[in-house]
C-alpha positions as CSV (number, residue, x, y, z in Angstrom):
1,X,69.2,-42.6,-179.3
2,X,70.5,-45.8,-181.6
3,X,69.1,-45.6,-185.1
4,X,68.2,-49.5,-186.2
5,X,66.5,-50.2,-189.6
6,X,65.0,-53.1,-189.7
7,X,65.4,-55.1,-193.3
8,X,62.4,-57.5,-194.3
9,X,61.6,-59.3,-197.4
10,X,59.0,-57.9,-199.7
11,X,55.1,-57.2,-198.2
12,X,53.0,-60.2,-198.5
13,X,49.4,-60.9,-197.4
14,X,50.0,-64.1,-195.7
15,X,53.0,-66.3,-194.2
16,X,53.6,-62.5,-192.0
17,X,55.3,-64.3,-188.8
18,X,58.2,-63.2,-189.4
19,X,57.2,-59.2,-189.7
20,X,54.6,-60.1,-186.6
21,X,57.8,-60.9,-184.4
22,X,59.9,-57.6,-185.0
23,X,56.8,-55.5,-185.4
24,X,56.2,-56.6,-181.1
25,X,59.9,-55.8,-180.8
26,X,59.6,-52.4,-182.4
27,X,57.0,-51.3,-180.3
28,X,58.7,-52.5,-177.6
29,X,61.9,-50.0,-177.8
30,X,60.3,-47.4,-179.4
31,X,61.7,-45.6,-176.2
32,X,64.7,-47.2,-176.1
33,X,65.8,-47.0,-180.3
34,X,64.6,-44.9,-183.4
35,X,63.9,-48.4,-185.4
36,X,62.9,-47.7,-189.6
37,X,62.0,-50.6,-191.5
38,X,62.8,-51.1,-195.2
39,X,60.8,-53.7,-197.0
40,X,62.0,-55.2,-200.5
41,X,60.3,-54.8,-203.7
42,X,59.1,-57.0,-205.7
43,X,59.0,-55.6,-208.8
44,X,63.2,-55.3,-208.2
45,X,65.4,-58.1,-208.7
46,X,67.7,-59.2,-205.5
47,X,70.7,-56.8,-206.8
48,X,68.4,-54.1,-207.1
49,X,67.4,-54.5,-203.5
50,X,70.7,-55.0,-202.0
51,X,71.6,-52.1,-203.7
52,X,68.9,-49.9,-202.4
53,X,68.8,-51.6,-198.7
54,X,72.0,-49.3,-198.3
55,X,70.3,-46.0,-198.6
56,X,68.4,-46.9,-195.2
57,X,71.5,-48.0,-193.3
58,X,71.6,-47.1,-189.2
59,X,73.7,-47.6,-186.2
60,X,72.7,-51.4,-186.2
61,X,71.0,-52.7,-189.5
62,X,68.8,-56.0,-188.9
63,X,68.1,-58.5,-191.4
64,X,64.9,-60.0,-189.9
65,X,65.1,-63.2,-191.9
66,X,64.6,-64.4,-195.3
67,X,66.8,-62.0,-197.2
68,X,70.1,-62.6,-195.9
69,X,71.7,-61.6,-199.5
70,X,71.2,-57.6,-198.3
71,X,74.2,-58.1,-195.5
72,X,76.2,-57.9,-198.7
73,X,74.7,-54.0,-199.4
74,X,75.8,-53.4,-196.0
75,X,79.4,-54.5,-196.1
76,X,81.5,-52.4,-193.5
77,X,78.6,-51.8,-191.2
78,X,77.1,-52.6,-188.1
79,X,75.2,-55.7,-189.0
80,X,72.8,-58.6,-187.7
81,X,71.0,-61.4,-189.2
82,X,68.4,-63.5,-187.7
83,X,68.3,-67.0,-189.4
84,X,64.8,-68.5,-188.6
85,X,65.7,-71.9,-189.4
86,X,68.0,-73.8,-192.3
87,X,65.1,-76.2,-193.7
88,X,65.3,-75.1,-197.5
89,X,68.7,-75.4,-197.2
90,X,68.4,-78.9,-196.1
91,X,66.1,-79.6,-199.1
92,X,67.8,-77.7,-201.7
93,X,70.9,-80.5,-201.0
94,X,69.0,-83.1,-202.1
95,X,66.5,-81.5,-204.9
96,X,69.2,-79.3,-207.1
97,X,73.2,-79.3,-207.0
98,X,72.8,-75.8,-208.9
99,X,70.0,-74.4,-206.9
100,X,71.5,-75.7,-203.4
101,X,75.4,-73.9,-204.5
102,X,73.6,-71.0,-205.5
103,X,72.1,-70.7,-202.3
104,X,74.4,-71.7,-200.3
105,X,76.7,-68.6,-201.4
106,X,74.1,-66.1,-201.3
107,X,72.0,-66.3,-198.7
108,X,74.3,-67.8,-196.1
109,X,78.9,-68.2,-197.7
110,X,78.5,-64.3,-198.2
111,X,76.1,-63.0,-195.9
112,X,77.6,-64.4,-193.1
113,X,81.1,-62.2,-194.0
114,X,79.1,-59.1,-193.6
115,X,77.9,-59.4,-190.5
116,X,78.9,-59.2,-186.6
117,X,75.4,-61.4,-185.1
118,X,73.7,-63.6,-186.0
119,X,70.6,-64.7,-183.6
120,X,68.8,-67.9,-183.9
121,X,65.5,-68.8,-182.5
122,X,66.9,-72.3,-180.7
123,X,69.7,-74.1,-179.9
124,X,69.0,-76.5,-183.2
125,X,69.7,-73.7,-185.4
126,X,72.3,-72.8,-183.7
127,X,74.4,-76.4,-184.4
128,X,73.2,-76.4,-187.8
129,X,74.6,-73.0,-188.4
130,X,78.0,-73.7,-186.9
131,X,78.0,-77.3,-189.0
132,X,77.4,-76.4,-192.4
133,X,79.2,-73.0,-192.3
134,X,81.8,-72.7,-189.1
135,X,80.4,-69.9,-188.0
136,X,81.8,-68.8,-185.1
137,X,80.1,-69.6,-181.9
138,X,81.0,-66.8,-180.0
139,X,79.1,-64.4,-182.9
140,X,76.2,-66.1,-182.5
141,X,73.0,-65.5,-179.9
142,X,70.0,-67.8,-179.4
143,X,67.2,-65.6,-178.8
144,X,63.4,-67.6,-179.0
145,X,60.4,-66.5,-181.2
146,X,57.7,-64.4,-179.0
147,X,54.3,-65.0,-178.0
148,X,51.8,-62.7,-179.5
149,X,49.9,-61.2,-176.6
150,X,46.7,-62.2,-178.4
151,X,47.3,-65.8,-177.6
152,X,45.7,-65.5,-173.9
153,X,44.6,-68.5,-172.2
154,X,40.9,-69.1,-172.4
155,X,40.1,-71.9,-170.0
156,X,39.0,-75.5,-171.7
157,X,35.6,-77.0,-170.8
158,X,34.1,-79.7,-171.5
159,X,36.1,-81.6,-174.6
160,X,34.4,-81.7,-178.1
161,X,31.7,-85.0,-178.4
162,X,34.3,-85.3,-181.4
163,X,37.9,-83.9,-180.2
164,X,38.7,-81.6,-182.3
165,X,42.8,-81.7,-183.1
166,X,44.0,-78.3,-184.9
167,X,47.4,-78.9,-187.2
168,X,49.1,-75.4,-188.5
169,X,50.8,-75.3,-191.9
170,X,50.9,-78.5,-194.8
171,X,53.6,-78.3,-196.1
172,X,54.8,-81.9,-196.4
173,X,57.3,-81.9,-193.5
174,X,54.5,-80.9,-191.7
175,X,53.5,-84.2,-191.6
176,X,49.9,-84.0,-192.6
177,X,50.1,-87.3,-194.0
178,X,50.8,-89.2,-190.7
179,X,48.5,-87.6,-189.1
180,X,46.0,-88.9,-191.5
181,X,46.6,-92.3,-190.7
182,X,46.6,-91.8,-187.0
183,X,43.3,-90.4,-186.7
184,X,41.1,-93.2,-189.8
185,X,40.2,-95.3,-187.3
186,X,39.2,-92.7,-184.3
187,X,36.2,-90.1,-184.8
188,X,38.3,-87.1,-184.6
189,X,37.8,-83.7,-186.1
190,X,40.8,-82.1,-188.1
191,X,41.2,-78.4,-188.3
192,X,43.9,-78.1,-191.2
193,X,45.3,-74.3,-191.5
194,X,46.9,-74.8,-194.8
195,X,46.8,-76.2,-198.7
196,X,46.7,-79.7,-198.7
197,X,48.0,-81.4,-201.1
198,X,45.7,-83.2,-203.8
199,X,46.5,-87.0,-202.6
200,X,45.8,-85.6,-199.2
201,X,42.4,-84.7,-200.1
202,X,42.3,-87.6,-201.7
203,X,43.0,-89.6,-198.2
204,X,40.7,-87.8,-196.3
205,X,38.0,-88.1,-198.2
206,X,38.7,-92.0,-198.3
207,X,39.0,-92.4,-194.8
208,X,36.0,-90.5,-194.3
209,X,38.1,-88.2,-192.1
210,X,36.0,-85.1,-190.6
211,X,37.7,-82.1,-191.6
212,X,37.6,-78.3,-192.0
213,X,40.4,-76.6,-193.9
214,X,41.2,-73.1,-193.5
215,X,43.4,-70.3,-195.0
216,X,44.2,-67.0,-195.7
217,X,43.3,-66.6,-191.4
218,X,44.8,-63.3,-189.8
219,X,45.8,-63.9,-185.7
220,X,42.4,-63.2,-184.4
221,X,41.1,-65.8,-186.9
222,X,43.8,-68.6,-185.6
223,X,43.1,-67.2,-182.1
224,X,39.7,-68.9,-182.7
225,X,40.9,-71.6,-183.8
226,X,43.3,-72.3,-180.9
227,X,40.7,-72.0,-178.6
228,X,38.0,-74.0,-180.8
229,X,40.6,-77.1,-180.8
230,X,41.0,-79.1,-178.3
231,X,44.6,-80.9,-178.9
232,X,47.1,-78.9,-181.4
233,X,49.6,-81.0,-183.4
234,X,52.9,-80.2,-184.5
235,X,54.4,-83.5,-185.0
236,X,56.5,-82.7,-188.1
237,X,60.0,-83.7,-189.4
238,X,61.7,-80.3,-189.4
239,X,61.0,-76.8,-187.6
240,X,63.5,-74.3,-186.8
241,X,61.2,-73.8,-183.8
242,X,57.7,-74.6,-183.7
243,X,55.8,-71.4,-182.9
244,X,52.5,-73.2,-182.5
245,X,53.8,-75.1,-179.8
246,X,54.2,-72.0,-177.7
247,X,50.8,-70.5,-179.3
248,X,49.0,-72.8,-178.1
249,X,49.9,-73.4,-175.3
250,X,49.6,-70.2,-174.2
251,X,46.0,-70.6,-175.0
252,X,45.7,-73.3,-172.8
253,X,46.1,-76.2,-175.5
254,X,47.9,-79.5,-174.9
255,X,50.5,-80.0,-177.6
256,X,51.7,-83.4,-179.4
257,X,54.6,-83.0,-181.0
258,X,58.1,-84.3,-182.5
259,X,60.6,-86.0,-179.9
260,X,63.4,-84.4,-182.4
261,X,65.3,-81.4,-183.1
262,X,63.4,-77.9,-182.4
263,X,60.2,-79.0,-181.1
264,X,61.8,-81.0,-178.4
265,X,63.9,-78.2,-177.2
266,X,61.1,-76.1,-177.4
267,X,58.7,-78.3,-176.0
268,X,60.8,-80.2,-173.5
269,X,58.4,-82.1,-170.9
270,X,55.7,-79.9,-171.3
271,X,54.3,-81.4,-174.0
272,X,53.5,-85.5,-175.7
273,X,56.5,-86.0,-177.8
274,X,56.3,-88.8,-180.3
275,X,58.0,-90.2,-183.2
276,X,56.4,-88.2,-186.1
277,X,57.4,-91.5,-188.4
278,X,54.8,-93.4,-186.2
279,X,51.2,-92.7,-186.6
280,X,50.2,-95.4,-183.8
281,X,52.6,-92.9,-181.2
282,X,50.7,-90.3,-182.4
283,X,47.2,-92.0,-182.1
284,X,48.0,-93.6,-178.7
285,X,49.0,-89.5,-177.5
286,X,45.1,-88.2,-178.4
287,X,43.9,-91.3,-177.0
288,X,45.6,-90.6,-173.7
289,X,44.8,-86.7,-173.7
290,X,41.1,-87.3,-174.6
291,X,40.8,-90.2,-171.9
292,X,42.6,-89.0,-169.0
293,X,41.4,-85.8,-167.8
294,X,43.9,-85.5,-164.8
295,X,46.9,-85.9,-167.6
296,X,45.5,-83.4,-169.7
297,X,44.8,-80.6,-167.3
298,X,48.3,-81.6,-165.8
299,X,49.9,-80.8,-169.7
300,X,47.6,-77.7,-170.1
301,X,49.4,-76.2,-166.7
302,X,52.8,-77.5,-167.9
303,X,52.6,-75.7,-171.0
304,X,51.3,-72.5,-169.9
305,X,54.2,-71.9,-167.4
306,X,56.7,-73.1,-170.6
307,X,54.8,-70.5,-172.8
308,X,55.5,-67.5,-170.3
309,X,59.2,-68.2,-171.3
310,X,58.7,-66.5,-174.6
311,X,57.1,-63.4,-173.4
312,X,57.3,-60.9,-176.2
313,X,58.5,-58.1,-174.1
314,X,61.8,-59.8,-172.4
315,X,62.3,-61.5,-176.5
316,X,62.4,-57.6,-177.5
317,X,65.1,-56.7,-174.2
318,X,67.3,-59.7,-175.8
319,X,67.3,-58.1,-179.0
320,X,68.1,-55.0,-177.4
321,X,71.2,-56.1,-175.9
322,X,72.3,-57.0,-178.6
323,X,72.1,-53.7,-180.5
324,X,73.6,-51.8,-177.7
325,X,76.9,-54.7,-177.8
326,X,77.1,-54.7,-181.0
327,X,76.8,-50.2,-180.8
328,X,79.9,-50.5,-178.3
């Protein structure tokens, strides 16, 4: 049987998708693989760790994501990395010079000579990967994010008397802030799962903007929020992929989102795709979903038949294949 260890940055309470994706792959093969997993410390520094990620080598070592700087503990070994997405990169380039270099060379300039694969969750990453670093196409597999099998579709009544819209995540790409002034003059409900920011507050407040903000929620909690919602939206400037967009509409949620990069690849016509620079595109989508019943049950049908593409069962049999390549 192939021996994979899994390699994962160090345990954390929250901000887990990335362990939630590989932990539905590894119970998928458990037939099929003897999969370890080896988590970093935190109490080690990043040398320490790369040191010690060789003592749990395999057949196949995985780097889930996050901690690509261990590919250079494993040099001369049967490598892959999965890179989620290059958005601190992108910022880094325009925040530090020092801090961007520094980066650059040790989480992707080396990495990337120490392993075989590298899988990306969409076709976005996948350019940016091959832009800023040449890496060869051939070496590289797109293989999505999963659903979680809790996401089941629970069917939508009647709309809330004050439609609730649900917005994962505030960090400010996110794009809290246009969403704010989408929704001043509507008598909308927003369901924030994050930490705004203080002049975010600020706006809300000033807009007398209902709201509820929630954090710290495990997948059965954001279950309930999916199906408490009533629009999701994921209209933000960057995302490797957009996992809410497929979350949600697995719940049976319509979706507005970006018209650029992941989410529109993800997306596609199964969801609104506006300018997330435009608050009145973003208004005018609610408007439309809350108005026209037809054109809402009509996305709701779209998007469940886009969100059985990401089935977490045939996302672990694409990993698979590539252990068993990359095994010989």
């Amino acid at each position: 049987m192939l021996s994979i260890t899994f390699y994962y940055r160090e345990p954390r309470k929250t901000g887990v998708s990335i362990e939630g994706i590989f932990k539905l792959v590894k119970d998928c093969l458990k037939n099929e693989a003897d999969i370890k997993e080896f988590y970093c410390e935190a109490n080690l520094s990043r040398l320490q760790n790369t040191r010690k990620a060789e003592q749990f080598a395999s057949d196949i070592n995985h780097i889930t994501g996050d901690v690509n700087f261990l590919a250079m503990g494993l040099k001369g070994r049967k490598n892959v990395l999965t890179v989620h997405d290059l958005g601190h990169y992108d910022t880094l380039k325009k925040r530090s010079f020092i801090q961007h270099a520094t980066y650059k060379l040790f989480w992707f300039k080396l990495p990337l000579k120490n392993v075989q694969i590298v899988t990306v969750v969409s076709k976005f990453t996948k350019n940016k990967l091959m832009e800023y670093f040449h890496f060869p196409e051939d070496k590289i597999r797109i293989i999505p994010n999963p659903v979680k099998p809790i996401f089941q579709f629970v069917p939508k009544g009647k709309l809330n008397a004050k439609p609730i819209v649900l917005m994962m995540g505030t960090g400010k790409h996110k794009n809290l802030d246009n969403l704010i002034e989408a929704v001043k003059l509507f008598d909308y409900h927003l369901d924030i799962i994050g930490w705004p920011s203080r002049d975010e507050l600020e706006r809300l407040k000033n807009y007398d903007i209902s709201h509820t903000i929630y954090n710290n929620l495990n997948d059965e909690q954001v279950y309930e929020r999916y199906i408490a919602c009533d629009i999701l939206f994921n209209a933000s400037f960057y995302e490797g992929f957009g996992m809410p967009i497929i979350e949600a509409q697995a719940v049976g949620r319509p979706v507005v989102t970006s018209n650029i990069g992941a989410m529109k690849e993800v997306a596609g016509n199964t969801a609104m795709l506006v300018n997330p620079d435009k608050p009145e595109e973003i208004a005018e989508a609610f408007s439309k979903l809350v108005t026209d019943k037809a054109y809402y049950k009509e996305l709701v049908a779209r998007g469940r038949q886009n969100a059985a593409k990401y089935d977490y069962r045939e996302i672990a049999k694409q990993y698979m294949e590539v252990y068993k390549s990359l095994a010989g």
